[in-house]
C-alpha positions as CSV (number, residue, x, y, z in Angstrom):
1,X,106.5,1.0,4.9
2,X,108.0,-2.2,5.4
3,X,108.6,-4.6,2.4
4,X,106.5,-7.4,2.4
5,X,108.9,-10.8,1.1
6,X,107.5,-13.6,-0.9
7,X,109.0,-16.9,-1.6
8,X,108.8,-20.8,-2.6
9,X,107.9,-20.0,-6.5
10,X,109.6,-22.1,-8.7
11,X,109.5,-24.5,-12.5
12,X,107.0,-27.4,-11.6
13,X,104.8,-29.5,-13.9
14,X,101.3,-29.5,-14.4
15,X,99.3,-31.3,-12.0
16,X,102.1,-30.6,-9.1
17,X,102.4,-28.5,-6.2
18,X,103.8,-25.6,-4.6
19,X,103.3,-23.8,-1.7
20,X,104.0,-20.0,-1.2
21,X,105.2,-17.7,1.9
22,X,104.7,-14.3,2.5
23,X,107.0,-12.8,5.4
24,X,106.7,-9.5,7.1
25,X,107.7,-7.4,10.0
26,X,104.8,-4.9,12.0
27,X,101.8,-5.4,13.9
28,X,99.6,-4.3,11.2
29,X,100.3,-7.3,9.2
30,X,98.6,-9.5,11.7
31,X,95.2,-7.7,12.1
32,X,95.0,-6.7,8.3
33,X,93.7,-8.5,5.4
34,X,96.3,-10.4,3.3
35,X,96.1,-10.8,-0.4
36,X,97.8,-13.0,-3.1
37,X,98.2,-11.7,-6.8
38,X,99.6,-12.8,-9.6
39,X,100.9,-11.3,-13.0
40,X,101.9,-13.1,-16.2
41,X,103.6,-11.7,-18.8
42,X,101.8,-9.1,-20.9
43,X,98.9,-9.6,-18.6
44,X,97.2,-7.4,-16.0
45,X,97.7,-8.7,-12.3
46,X,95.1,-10.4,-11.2
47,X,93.7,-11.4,-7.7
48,X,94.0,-14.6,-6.3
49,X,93.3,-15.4,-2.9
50,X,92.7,-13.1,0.8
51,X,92.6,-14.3,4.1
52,X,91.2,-11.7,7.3
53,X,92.7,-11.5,10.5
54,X,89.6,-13.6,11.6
55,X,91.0,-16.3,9.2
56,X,88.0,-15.6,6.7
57,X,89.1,-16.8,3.3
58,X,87.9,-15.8,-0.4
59,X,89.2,-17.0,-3.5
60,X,89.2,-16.1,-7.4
61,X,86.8,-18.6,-9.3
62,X,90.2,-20.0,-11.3
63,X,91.9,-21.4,-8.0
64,X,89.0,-22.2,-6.5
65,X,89.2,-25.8,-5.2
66,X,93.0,-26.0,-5.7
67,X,94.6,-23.2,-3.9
68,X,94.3,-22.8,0.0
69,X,95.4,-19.5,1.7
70,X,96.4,-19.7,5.7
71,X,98.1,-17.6,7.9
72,X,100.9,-18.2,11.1
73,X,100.1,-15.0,13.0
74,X,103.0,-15.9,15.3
75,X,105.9,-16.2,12.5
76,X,103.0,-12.9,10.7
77,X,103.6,-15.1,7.7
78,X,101.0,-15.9,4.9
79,X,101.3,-19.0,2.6
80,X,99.8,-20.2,-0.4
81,X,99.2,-24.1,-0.9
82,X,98.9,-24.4,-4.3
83,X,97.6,-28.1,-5.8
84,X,97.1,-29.1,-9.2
85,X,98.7,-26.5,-10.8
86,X,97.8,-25.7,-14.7
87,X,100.2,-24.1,-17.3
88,X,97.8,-20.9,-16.7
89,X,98.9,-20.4,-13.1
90,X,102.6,-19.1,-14.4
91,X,103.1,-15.8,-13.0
92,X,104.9,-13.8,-10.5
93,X,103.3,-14.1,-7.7
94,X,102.8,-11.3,-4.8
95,X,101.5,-10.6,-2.0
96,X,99.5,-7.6,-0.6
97,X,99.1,-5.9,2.7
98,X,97.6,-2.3,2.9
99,X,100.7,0.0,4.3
100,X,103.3,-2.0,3.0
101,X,105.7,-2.0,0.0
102,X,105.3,-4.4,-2.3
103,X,107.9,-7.4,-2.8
104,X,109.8,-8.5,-5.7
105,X,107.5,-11.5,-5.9
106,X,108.0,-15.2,-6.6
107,X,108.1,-16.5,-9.8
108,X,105.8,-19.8,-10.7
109,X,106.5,-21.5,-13.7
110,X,104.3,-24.6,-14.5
111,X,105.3,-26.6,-18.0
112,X,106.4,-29.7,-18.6
């Protein structure tokens, strides 16, 4: 299926922000849940955010508060507002839609 295409990752310190795109081609991608992840180093990927095609949105208790997930139907893009970022938010970050490849993902470094 068609390769889903994260960007905007990038070295930031704590306390900053970053926000996150997700780009795809397809109808399914507008009527289908979309998902952020993220995987750190040695660590198993963990969920981070989903957003319905109603615009329902659910988050994972450690972004909670900080992170915001939205969606552009017409550009089918997904992003990822990301505030107050912690050194424990470094990861690769990916996004997820059921039918597509997964991207390379976009790497999020927080440090000072």
């Amino acid at each position: 299926q068609v390769q889903l295409v994260e960007s905007g990752g990038g070295l930031v310190q704590p306390g900053r922000s970053l926000r996150l795109s997700c780009a795809a081609s397809g109808s399914r991608f507008s009527i289908a849940p979309i998902r952020w992840y993220r995987q750190a180093p040695g660590k198993e990927r963990e969920w981070v955010a989903t957003i319905t095609s109603g615009g329902i949105t659910n988050y994972a208790d450690s972004v909670k508060g900080r992170f915001t997930i939205s969606r552009d139907i017409a550009k089918n893009t997904v992003h990822l507002q990301m505030n107050t970022l912690k050194p424990e938010d470094t990861a690769v970050y990916y996004c997820y839609c059921d039918g597509y490849h997964w991207g390379q993902g976009t790497q999020v470094t927080v440090s000072s």
